[in-house]
C-alpha positions as CSV (number, residue, x, y, z in Angstrom):
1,X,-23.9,54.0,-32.1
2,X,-25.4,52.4,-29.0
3,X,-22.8,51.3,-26.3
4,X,-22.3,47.5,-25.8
5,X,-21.7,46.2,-22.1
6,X,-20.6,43.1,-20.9
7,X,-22.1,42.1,-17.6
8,X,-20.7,39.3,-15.4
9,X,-21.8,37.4,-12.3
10,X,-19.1,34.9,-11.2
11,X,-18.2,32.5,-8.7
12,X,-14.3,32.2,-8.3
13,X,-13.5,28.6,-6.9
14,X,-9.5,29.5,-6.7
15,X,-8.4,32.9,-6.5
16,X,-4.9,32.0,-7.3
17,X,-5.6,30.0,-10.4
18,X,-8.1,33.4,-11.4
19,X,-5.1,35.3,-11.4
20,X,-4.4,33.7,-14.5
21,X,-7.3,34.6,-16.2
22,X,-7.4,38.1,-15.1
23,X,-3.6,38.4,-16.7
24,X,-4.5,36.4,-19.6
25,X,-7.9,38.8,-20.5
26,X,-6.2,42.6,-19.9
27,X,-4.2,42.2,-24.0
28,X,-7.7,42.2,-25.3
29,X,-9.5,44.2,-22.7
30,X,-7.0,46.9,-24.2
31,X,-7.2,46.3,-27.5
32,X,-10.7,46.6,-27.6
33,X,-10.9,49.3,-25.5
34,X,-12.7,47.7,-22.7
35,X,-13.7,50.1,-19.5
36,X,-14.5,48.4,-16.4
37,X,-17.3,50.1,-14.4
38,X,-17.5,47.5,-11.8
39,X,-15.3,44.9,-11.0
40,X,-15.4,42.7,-8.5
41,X,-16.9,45.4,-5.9
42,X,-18.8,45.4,-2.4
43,X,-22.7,44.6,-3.8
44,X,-26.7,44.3,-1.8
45,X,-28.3,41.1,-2.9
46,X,-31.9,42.3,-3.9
47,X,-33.6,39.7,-5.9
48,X,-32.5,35.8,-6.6
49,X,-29.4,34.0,-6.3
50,X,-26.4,36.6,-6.2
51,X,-22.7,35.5,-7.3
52,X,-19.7,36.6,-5.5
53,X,-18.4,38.5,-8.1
54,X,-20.3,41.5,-10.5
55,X,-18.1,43.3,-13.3
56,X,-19.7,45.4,-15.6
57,X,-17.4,46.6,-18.6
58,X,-18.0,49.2,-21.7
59,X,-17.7,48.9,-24.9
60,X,-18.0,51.4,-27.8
61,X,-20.5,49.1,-29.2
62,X,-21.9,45.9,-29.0
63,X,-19.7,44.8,-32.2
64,X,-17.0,45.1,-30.3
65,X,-18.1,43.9,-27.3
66,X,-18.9,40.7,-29.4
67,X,-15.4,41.2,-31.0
68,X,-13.7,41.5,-27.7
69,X,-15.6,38.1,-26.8
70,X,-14.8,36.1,-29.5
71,X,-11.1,37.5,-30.5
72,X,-8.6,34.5,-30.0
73,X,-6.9,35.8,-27.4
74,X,-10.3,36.1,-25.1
75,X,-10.9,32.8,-25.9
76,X,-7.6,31.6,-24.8
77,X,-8.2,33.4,-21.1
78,X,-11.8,32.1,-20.8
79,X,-10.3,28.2,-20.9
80,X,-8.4,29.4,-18.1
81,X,-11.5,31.5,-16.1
82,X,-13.5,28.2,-16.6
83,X,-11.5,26.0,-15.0
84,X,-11.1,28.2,-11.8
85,X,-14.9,30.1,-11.7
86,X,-18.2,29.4,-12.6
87,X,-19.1,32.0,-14.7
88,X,-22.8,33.8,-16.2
89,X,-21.8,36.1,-18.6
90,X,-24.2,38.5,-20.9
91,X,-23.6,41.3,-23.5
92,X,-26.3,43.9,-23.6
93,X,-26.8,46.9,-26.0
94,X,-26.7,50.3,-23.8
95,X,-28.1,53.8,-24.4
96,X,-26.1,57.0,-26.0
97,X,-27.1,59.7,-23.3
């Protein structure tokens, strides 16, 4: 089964209101088994309009990537992340090997 990714490009507007979000996301993060890859780290502009913030996280698949997205309690954390970020946010079906 093919790995599912989130991949995120976001512009925080108050880091100390995004501290919320980040607290409220980590219970479903872990219960489906999220891995961050990239999270926030130095990045190189190449093409278009770049965000201040890239995270990439892995999923075992896409199902659960979706899962993760839609449980309640990721729903609950992204009213918070919306009212401190702007946020593009895409789930994208990976390769085994």
């Amino acid at each position: 089964m093919a790995k599912g990714y989130w991949i995120a490009r976001v512009d925080v507007r108050d880091p100390e209101g995004y501290k919320g979000y980040v607290e409220a996301a980590a219970p479903a993060f872990r219960e489906y088994g999220a891995t961050f890859l990239a999270r926030g780290g130095p990045f190189e502009a190449l093409e278009g309009t770049a965000r201040s913030r890239n995270v990439v996280i892995a999923f075992d698949s896409v199902e659960t990537a979706k899962a993760c997205y839609h449980s309640e309690q990721y729903q609950k954390a992204k009213a918070i992340r919306q009212r401190y970020a702007e946020a593009e946010m895409i789930i994208v079906e990976g390769y085994d090997g």
